[in-house]
C-alpha positions as a printed Julia matrix, in Angstrom:
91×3 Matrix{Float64}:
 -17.11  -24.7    -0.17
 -16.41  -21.92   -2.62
 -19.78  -21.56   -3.24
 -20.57  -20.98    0.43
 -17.46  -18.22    0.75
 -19.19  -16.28   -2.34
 -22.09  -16.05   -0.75
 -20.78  -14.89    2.74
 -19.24  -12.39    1.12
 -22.2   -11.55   -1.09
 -24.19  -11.24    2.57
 -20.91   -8.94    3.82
 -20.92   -6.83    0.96
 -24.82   -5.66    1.28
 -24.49   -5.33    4.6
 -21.19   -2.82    4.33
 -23.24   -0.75    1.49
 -26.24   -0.31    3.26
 -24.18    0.96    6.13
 -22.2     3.12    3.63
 -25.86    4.32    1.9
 -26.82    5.49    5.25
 -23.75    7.82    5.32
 -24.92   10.84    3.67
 -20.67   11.89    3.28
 -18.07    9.53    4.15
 -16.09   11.89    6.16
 -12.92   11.34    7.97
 -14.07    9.71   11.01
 -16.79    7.57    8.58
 -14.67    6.91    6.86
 -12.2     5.5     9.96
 -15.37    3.6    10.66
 -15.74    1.55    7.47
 -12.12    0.78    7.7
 -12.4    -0.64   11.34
 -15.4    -2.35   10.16
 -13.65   -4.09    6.79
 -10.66   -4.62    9.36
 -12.69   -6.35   11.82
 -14.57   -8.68    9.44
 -11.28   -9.79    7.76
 -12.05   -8.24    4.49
 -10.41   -5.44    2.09
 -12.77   -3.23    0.4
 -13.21   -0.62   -2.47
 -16.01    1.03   -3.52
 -16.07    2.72   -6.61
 -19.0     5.15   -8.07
 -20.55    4.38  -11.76
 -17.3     6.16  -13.2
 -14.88    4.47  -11.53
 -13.54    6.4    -8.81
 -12.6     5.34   -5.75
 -14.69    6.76   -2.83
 -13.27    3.68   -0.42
 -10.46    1.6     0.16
  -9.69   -0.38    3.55
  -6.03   -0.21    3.47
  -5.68    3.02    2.48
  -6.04    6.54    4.11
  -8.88    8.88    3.0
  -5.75   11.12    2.36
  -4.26    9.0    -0.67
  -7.85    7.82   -2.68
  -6.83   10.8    -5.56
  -3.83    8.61   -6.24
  -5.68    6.01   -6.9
  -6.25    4.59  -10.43
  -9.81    4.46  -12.28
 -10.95    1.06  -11.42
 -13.8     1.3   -14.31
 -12.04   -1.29  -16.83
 -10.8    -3.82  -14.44
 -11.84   -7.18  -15.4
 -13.82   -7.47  -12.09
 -15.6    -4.27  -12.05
 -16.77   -4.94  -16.01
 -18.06   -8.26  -15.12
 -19.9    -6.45  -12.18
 -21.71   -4.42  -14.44
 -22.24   -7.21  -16.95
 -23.61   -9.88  -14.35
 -24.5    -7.52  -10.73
 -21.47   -8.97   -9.34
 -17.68   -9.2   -10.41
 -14.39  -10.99   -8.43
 -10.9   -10.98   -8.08
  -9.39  -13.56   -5.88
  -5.91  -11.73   -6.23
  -3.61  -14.83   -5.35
């Protein structure tokens, strides 16, 4: 069952960054979008770039991402770049 859930996810998580690698900004209103779109498929999301930084988070407005913390040495994001893929199940 886990097993299964990891991989849905996997499948939602390429589909959300090809839609984000299509957006040549994330502007406001694209930025609206991916939230509506993490919103309707039950999920919260944050992308990060290669140092870090937030460029995306679901539950928050565009408006508060620079008071967001560097995510680069969260356990998650280091076994992302150790394995292609890190997790946090947060409960």
């Amino acid at each position: 069952f886990r097993t299964r859930i990891i991989n849905e996810m996997k499948t939602q998580a390429n589909e959300f960054e090809y839609v984000i690698r299509t957006f040549s900004d994330i502007d406001s209103l694209r930025y609206k979008h991916l939230q509506q779109l993490a919103q309707s498929a039950n999920l919260r999301l944050t992308f990060i770039n290669e140092s870090g930084i937030v460029l995306f988070e679901s539950e928050l407005p565009v408006t508060k991402l620079s008071s967001v913390e560097n995510h680069l040495h969260r356990p998650e994001v280091q076994e992302a770049l150790r394995n292609g893929i890190g997790q946090d199940r947060g409960w």
